[in-house]
C-alpha positions as CSV (number, residue, x, y, z in Angstrom):
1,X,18.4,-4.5,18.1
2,X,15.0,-4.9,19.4
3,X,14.7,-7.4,22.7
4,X,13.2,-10.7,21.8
5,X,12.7,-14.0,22.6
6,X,13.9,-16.9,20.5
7,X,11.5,-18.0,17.5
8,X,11.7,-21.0,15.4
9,X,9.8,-22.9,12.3
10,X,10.0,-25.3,9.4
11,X,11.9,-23.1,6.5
12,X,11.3,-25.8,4.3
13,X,7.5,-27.3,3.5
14,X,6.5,-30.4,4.8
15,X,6.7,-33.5,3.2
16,X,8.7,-35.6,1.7
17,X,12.1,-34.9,0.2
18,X,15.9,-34.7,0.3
19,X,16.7,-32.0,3.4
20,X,14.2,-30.6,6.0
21,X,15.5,-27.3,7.2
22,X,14.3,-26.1,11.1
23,X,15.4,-22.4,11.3
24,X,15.9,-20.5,15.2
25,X,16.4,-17.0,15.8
26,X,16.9,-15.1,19.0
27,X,18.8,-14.7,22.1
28,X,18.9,-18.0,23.5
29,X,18.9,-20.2,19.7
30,X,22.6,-21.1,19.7
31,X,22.3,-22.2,23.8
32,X,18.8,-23.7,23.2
33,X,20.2,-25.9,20.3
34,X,23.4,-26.5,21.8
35,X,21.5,-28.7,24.3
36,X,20.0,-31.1,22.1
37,X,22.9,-31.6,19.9
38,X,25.6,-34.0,20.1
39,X,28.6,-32.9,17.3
40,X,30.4,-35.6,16.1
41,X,33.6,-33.5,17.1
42,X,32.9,-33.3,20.6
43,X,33.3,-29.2,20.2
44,X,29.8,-27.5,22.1
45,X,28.1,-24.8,20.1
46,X,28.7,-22.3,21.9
47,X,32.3,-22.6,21.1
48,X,32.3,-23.3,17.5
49,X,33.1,-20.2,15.2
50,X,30.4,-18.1,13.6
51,X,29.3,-19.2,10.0
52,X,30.3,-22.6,10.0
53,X,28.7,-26.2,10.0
54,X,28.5,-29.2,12.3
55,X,27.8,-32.7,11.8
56,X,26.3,-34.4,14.8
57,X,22.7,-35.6,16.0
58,X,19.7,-34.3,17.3
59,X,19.1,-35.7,20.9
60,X,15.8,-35.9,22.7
61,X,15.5,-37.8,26.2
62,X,18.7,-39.4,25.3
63,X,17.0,-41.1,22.0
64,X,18.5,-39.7,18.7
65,X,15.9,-38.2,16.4
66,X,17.7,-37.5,13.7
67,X,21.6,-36.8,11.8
68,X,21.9,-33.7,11.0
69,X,24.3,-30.7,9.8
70,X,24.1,-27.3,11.9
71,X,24.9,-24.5,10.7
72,X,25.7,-21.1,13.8
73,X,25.2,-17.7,12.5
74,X,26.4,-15.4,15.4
75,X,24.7,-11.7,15.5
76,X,24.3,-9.1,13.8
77,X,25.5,-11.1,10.4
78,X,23.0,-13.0,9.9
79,X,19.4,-12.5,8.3
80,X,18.1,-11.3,11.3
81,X,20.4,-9.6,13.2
82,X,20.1,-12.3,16.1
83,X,21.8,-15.2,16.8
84,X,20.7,-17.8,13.9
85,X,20.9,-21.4,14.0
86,X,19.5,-23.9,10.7
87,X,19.0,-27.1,12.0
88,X,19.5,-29.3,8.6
89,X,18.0,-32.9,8.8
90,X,16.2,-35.2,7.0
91,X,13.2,-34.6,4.6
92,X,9.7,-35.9,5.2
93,X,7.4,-35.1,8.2
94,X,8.0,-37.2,10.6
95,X,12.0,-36.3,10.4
96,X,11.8,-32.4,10.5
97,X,8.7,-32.5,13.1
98,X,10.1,-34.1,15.1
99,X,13.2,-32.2,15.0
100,X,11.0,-29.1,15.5
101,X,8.6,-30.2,18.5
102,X,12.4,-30.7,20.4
103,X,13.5,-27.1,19.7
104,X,9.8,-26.4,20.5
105,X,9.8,-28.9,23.8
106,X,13.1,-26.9,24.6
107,X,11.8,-23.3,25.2
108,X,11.8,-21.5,22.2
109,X,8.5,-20.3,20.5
110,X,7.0,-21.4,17.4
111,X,7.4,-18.4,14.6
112,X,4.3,-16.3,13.3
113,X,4.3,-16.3,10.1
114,X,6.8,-13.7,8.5
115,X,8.3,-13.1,12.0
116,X,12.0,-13.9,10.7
117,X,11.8,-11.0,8.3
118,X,9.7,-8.7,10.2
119,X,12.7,-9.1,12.8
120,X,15.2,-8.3,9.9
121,X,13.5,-4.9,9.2
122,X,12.6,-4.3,12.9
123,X,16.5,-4.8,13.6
124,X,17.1,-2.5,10.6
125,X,19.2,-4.9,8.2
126,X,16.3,-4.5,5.7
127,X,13.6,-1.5,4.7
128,X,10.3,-2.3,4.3
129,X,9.9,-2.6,1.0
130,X,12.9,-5.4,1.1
131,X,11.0,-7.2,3.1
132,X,8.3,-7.0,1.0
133,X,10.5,-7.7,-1.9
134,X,11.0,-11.4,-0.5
135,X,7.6,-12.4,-0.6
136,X,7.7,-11.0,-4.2
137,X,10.9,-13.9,-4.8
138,X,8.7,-16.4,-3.3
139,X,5.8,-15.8,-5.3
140,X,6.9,-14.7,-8.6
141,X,5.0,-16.4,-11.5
142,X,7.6,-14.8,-14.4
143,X,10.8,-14.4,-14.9
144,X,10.2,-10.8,-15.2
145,X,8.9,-10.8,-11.8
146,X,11.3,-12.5,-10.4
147,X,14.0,-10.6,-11.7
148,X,12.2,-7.2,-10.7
149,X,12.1,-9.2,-7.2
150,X,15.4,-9.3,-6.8
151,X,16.2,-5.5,-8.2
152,X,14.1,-4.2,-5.6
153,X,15.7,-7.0,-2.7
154,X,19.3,-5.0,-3.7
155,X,17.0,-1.6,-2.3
156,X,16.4,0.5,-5.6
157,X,12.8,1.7,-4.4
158,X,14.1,2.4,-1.3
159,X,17.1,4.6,-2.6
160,X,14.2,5.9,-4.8
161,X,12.2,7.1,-2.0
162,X,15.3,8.6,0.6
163,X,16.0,10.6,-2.5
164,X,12.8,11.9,-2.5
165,X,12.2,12.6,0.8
166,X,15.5,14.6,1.1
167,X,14.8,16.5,-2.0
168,X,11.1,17.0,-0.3
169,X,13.6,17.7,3.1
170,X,15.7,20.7,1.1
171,X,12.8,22.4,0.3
172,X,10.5,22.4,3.0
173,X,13.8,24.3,4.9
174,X,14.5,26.4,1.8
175,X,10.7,27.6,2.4
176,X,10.9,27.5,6.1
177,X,13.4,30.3,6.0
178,X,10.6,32.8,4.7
179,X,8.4,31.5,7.5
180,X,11.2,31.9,10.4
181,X,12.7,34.9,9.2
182,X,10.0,37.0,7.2
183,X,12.9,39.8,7.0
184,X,14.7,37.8,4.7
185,X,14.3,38.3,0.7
186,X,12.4,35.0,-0.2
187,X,9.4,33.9,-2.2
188,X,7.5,30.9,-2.4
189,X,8.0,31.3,-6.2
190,X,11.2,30.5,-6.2
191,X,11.1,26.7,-5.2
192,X,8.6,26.3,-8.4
193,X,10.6,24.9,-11.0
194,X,12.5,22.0,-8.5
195,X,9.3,21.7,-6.8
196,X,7.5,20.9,-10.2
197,X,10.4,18.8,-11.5
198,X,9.9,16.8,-8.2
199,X,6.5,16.6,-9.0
200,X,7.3,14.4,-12.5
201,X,9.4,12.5,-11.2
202,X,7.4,10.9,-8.6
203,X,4.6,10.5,-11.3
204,X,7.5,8.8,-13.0
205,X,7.9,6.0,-10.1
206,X,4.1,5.7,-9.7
207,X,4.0,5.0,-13.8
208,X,6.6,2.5,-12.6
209,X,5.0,1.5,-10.0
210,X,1.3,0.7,-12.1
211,X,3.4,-1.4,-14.3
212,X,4.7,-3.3,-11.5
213,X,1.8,-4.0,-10.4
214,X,0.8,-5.3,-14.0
215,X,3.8,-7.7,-13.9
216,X,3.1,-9.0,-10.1
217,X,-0.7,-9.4,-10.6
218,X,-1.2,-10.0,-14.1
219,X,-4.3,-9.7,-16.5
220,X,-7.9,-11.6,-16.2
221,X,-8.6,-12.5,-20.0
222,X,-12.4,-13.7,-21.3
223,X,-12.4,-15.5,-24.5
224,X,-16.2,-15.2,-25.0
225,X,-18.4,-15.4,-28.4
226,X,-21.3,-18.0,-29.9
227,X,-20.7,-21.5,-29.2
228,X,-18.9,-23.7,-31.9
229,X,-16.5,-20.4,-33.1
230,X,-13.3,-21.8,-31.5
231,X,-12.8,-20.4,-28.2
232,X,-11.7,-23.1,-26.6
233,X,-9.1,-24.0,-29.2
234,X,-7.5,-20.4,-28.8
235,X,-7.1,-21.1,-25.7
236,X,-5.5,-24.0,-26.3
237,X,-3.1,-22.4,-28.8
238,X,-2.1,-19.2,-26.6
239,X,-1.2,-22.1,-23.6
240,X,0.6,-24.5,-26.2
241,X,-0.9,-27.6,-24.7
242,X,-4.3,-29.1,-25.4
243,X,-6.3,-27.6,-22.2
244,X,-9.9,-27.5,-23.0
245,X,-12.4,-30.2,-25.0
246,X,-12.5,-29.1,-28.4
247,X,-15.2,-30.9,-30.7
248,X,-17.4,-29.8,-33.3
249,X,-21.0,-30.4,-31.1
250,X,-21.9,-26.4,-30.4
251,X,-21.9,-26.1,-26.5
252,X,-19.3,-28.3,-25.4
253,X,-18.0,-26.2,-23.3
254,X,-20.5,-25.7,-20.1
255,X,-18.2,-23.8,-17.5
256,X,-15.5,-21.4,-17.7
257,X,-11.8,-23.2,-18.1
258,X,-9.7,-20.9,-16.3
259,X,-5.6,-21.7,-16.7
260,X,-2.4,-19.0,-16.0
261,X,0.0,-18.1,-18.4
262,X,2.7,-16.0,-19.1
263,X,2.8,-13.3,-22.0
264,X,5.7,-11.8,-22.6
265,X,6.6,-12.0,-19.0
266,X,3.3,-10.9,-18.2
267,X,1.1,-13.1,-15.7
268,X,-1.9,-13.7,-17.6
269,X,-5.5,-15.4,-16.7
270,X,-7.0,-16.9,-19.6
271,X,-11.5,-17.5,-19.1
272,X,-12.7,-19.4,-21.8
273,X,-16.3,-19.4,-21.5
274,X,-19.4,-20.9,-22.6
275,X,-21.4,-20.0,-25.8
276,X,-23.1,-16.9,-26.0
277,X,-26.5,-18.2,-27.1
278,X,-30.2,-18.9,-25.9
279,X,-29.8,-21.3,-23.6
280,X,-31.4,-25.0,-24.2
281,X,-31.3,-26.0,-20.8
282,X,-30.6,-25.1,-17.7
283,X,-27.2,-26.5,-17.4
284,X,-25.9,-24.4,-20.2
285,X,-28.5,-21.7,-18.3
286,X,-25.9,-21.7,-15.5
287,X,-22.5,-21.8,-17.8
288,X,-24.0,-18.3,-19.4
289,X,-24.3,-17.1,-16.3
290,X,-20.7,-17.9,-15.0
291,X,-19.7,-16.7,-18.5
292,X,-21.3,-12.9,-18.0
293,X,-19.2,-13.1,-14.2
294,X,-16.1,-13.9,-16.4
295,X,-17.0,-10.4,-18.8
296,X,-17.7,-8.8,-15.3
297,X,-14.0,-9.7,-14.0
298,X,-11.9,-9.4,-17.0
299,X,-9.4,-6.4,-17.7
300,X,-10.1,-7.4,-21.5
301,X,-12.1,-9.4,-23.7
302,X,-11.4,-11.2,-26.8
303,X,-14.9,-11.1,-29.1
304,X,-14.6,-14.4,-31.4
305,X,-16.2,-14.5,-34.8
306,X,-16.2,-17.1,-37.1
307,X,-15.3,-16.1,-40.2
308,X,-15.7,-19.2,-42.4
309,X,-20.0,-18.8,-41.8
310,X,-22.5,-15.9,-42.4
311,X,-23.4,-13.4,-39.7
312,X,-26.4,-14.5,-37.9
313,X,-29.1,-12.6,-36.1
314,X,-27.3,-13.8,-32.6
315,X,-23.7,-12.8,-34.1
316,X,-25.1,-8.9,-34.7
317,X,-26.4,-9.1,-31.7
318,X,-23.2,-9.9,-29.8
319,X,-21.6,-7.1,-32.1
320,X,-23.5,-4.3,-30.8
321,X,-23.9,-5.0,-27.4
322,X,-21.4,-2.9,-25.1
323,X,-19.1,-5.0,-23.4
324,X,-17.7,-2.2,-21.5
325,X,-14.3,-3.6,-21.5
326,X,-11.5,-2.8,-24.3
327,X,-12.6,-6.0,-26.6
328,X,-10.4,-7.1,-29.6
329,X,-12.4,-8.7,-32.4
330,X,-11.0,-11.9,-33.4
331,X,-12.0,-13.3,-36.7
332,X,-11.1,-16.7,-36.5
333,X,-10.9,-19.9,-39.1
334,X,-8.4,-17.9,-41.6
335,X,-7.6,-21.1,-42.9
336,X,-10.8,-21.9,-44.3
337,X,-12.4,-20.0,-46.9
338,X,-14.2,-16.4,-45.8
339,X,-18.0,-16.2,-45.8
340,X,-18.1,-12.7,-43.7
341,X,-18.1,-9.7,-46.8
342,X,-16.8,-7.0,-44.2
343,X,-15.6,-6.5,-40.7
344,X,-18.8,-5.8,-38.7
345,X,-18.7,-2.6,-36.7
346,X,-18.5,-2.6,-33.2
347,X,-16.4,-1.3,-29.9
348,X,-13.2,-2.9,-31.0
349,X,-9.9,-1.7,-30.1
350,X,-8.6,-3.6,-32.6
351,X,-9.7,-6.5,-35.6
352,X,-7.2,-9.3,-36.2
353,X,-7.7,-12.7,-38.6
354,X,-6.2,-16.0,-37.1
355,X,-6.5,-19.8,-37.4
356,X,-6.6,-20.8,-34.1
357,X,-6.2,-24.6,-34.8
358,X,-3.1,-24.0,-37.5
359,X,-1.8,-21.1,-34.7
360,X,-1.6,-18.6,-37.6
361,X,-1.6,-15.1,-36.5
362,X,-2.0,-16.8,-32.7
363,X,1.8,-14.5,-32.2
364,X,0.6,-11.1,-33.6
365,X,-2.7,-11.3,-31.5
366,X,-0.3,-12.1,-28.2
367,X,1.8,-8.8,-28.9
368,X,-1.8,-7.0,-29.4
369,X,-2.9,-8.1,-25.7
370,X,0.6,-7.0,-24.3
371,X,0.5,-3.7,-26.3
372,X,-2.9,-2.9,-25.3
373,X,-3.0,-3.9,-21.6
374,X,0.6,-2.5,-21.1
375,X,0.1,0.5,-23.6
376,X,3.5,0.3,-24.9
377,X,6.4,-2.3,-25.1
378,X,7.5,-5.1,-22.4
379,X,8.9,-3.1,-19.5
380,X,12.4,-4.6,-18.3
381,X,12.5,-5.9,-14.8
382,X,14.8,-2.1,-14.1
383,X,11.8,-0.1,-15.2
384,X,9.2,-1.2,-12.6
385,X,8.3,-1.3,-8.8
386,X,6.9,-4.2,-7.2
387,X,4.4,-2.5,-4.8
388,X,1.3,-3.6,-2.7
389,X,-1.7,-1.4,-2.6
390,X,-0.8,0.2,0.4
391,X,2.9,1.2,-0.8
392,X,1.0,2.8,-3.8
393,X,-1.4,4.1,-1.9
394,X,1.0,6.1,0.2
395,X,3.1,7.2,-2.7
396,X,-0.2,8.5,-4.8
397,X,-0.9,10.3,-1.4
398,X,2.7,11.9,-1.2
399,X,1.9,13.1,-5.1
400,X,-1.1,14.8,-4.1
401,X,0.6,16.7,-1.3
402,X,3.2,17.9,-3.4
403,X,0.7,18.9,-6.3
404,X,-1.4,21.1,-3.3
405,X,2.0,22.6,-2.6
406,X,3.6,23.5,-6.0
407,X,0.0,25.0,-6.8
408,X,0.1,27.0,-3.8
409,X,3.4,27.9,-4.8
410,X,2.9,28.9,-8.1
411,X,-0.5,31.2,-6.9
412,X,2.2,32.8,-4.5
413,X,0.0,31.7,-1.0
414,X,1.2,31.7,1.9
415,X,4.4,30.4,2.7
416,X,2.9,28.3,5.7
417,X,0.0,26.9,3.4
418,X,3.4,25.2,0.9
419,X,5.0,24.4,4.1
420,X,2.1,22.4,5.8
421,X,1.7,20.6,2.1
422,X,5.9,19.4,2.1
423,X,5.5,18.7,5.9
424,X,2.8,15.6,5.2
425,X,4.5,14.5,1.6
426,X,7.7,14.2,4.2
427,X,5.9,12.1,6.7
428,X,4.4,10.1,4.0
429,X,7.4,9.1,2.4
430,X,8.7,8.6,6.0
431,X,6.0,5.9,6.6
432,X,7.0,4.7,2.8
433,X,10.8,4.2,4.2
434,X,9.2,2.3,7.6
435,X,9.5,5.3,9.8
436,X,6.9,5.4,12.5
437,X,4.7,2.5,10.8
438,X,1.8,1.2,13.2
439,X,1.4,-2.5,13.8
440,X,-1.2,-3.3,12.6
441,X,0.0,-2.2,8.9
442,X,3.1,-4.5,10.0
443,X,1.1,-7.4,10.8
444,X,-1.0,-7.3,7.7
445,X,2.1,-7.1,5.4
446,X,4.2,-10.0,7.0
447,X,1.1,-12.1,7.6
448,X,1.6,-12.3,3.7
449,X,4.4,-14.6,4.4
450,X,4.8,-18.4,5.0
451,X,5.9,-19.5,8.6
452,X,9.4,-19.6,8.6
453,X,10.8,-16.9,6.2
């Protein structure tokens, strides 16, 4: 257990509401407590039983404060590993502030943010990518992600990765034994095949890990095309509720309407954007050009036609300018009668009819977006990693070392040259598990949390 001094912060927001929660962790929380409580049984709390609550009042210069329950978590089971005490009182400010500035007034230090969990994995009760798994609860914007939250909470990456790193373990001392003992009948060839099947199966987590990444940070989406073609009523119809001004004057929409939804499970950032056209003024002058950022930011576009008018000069145009992003064509208006001969050419993944305002084909263009952005089906919540950029980072790192060395291997080098290659994919992974981690790279990851968790 690492030596620290007692910590504590609001667990629950402020504001108002049914319970205010003031959480204290460290050496001295159940002493420091004990001396502004008064229990309603008389019993101190430095007597009371481990896991169990109190009813009594917070005291401060003989005034009460507040009536609260606390609950005494004795070390090491408790989320820390410390001594844990939850002060539960009131909701609203003043209530739980005040409560607060008393533990505060009393000698204990206000929390950084993240510092409860960061003390968790510092006093080994969680890996790293637990901890990191709790922000992922907080945050979740699906039920998908949520779920995969949780998975990963229970430790699956991190089983993931010690497996790994042991298999990476067993052969860098199966090749060691040519480099130690050079008598000995060994070749480098001979750790090919589990080296190479090592080799897949990490690519395997870091396919699982890119569609984790898909699920926690979602898709940017630009419905762009001429004005008047019913862009802003598709957005309407993919959010079910009536989000943006729809009206038949061309132009009505002047800014980009940006709202989140969920897809399939998938976070997804809908753009619906002004008319593509000359503009007539400089107020739709500036919505163009916030339009074109919305293209520039996207993962995909969605090119809408109307299909109920003739192609104009402007509508070809649009059609054979590359977008540079995987763009579906959308023909939309299928419930009035067509006026466009044949689908006009142009970099489509994909060409599909709707009526926006009737929702027709609204479902088959949804499973189109999933499909392309996810290149296959829906993955379930037990198929996918939640990792940041820098866990990925160090796993497509540890791939690369482990490709250098299975080449080498295969070319029959040097046994030192595979060894060196193992020796780094072993540290990485190390680093992956929280071994020898500087910092700094801890303080950017738990700064991602809110005071008090």
């Amino acid at each position: 257990m690492i030596e620290a001094d007692t910590i504590a912060a609001l667990s629950t927001p402020l504001g108002e509401g049914g319970i205010g929660i003031v959480r204290i962790s460290g050496p001295e929380a159940i002493s420091l407590v004990e001396a502004l409580f008064r229990p309603t049984d008389g019993i101190p709390l430095s007597q009371v039983p481990t896991h169990t609550l109190h009813h009594g009042f917070i005291v401060s210069e003989e005034k009460r404060i507040d009536e609260v329950l606390v609950s005494v978590m004795r070390a090491p089971r408790t989320y820390t590993r410390e001594d844990v005490v939850e002060i539960n009182c009131h909701g609203g400010f003043l209530a739980t502030q005040s409560v607060l500035n008393a533990v505060l007034e009393q000698g204990a230090r206000f929390a950084e943010r993240g510092e409860f969990t960061k003390r968790a994995f510092l006093n080994g009760r969680i890996s790293l990518d637990q901890a990191q798994a709790v922000v992922d609860i907080v945050t979740a914007k699906t039920r998908l992600g949520l779920e995969a939250a949780v998975e990963q909470l229970g430790g699956r990456f991190a089983n993931a990765i010690e497996q790994i790193r042991e298999r990476i373990g067993g052969l860098l001392a199966q090749i060691e034994v040519e480099i130690d003992f050079p008598d000995v009948e060994a070749e480098t060839t001979a750790i090919v095949p589990p080296l190479a099947e090592l080799v897949n199966h990490v690519e395997r987590v870091l396919a699982q890990a890119e569609q984790g990444r898909i699920v926690r940070e979602g898709f940017t989406i630009a419905i762009i095309g001429r004005p008047n073609v019913g862009k802003s009523t598709l957005l309407n119809a993919l959010l079910a509720e009536e989000r943006a001004i729809v009206t038949p004057i061309p132009g009505t929409t002047r800014d980009t309407v940006e709202e989140q939804a969920a897809i399939g499970g998938i976070p997804v950032r809908l753009i619906d954007t002004a008319g593509l056209r000359e503009p007539v003024d400089t107020l739709e002058e500036a919505g163009i050009e916030r339009t074109n950022a919305a293209i520039t930011r996207a993962d995909l576009l969605l090119f809408i036609l109307d299909r109920s008018v003739p192609l104009n000069d402007q509508d070809k145009n649009l059609c054979q300018r590359s977008w540079q992003k995987p763009t579906l064509l959308v023909l939309n208006k299928s419930d009035l009668p067509a006026a466009i001969e044949s689908t006009p050419s142009g970099p489509w993944k994909s060409v599909y009819e709707i009526s926006a305002k009737l929702g027709s084909g609204v479902d088959r263009l949804s499973q189109a977006l999933l499909d392309l952005l996810l290149g296959g089906e829906v993955p379930s919540w037990g198929a996918i990693f939640l990792l940041d950029t820098w866990e990925r980072d160090l796993l497509s790192r540890a791939r690369s070392h482990l490709g250098r060395a299975l080449a080498a291997a295969r070319a029959g080098s040097s046994p030192d040259i595979v060894a060196e290659e193992l020796r780094c994919a072993y540290v990485v992974t190390g680093e992956l598990q929280g071994i020898n981690v500087s910092e700094d790279v801890l303080d950017r990851i738990f700064s991602r949390f809110c005071v008090g968790k």
